[in-house]
N, C-alpha and C positions, 0 to 999 in steps of 0.2 A: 342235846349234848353231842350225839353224831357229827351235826355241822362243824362243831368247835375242835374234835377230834380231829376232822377230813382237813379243816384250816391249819390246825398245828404242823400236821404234816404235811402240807404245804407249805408252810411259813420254811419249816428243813430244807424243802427243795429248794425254795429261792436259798437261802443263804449257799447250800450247793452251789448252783446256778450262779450266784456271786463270784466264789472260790473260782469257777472256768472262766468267767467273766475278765477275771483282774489280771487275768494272764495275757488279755489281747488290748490290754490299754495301759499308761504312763502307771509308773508306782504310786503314785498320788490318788488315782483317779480310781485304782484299782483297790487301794484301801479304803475309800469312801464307797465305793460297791459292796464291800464286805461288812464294815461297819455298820453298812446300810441291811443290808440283807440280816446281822448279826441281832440286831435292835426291832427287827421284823421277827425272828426268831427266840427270842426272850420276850418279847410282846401278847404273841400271840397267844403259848403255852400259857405264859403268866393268867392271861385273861380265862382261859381255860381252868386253871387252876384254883382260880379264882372263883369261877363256876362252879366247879364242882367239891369245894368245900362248899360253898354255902347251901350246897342238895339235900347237906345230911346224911345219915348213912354210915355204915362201917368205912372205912377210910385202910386200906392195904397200905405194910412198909414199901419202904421206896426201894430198890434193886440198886445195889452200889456196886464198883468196883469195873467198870465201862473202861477200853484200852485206849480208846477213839474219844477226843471229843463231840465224835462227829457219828457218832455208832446208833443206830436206830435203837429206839429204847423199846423194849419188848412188852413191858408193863404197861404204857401207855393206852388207855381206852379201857383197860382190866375191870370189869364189871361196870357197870353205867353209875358213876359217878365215885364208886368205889373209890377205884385205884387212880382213878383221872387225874385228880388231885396233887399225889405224889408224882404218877411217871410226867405231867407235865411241870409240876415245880423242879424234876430234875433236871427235863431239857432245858429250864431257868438257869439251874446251875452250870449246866456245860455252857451255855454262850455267856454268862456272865465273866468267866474265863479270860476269854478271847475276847471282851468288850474292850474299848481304849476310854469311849466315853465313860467317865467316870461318875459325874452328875447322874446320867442316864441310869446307869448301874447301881450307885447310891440309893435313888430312886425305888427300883427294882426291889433292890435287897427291905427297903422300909414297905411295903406291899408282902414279901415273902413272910416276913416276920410277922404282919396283921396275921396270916392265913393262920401262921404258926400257933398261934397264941390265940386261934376262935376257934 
């Protein structure tokens, strides 16, 4: 579970690293960076999330009310597989957002609602 935790937050960085990214290339090119990075970062979490509902286990509420969509989520990793769960279905929510890809995100949200509902 650790490794999925240290990849989530990775997955952040790139999308970050996207966001400085797009500033030194055509508009175009710069939203395909981000989009990119954005689809890495709803990915990743997701898959986490994924994980650690199916641990079993007390399952902790999710921390709402974030200013950033971009704000490090503090709950994430919150007891080993406990909180996993929620703080990475929320970083799911914050780039779902900001997705353009729509299918992608569709996608996404029928996955979130499995978790939802097991």
């Amino acid at each position: 579970m650790k490794a999925a935790i240290d990849a989530d937050a990775q997955s952040y960085n790139s999308v970050m690293k996207a966001y400085k990214n797009a500033k030194t290339v055509s508009a175009q090119e710069g939203e395909t960076l981000i989009e990119a990075g954005l689809k890495q970062a709803t990915s990743v979490p997701l898959g986490v999330a994924e994980k650690a509902a199916g641990s079993g286990g007390d399952r902790a509420e999710p921390v709402r009310g974030y200013e950033s969509q971009h704000e490090v989520r503090l709950d994430d990793g919150a007891g080993t597989g406990a909180g996993c769960d929620y703080g990475s279905a929320g970083n799911v929510e914050i780039n779902l957002a900001s997705l353009k890809d729509q299918a992608f995100a569709g996608e996404v949200r029928k996955r979130v609602e499995i978790m939802a509902v097991s």
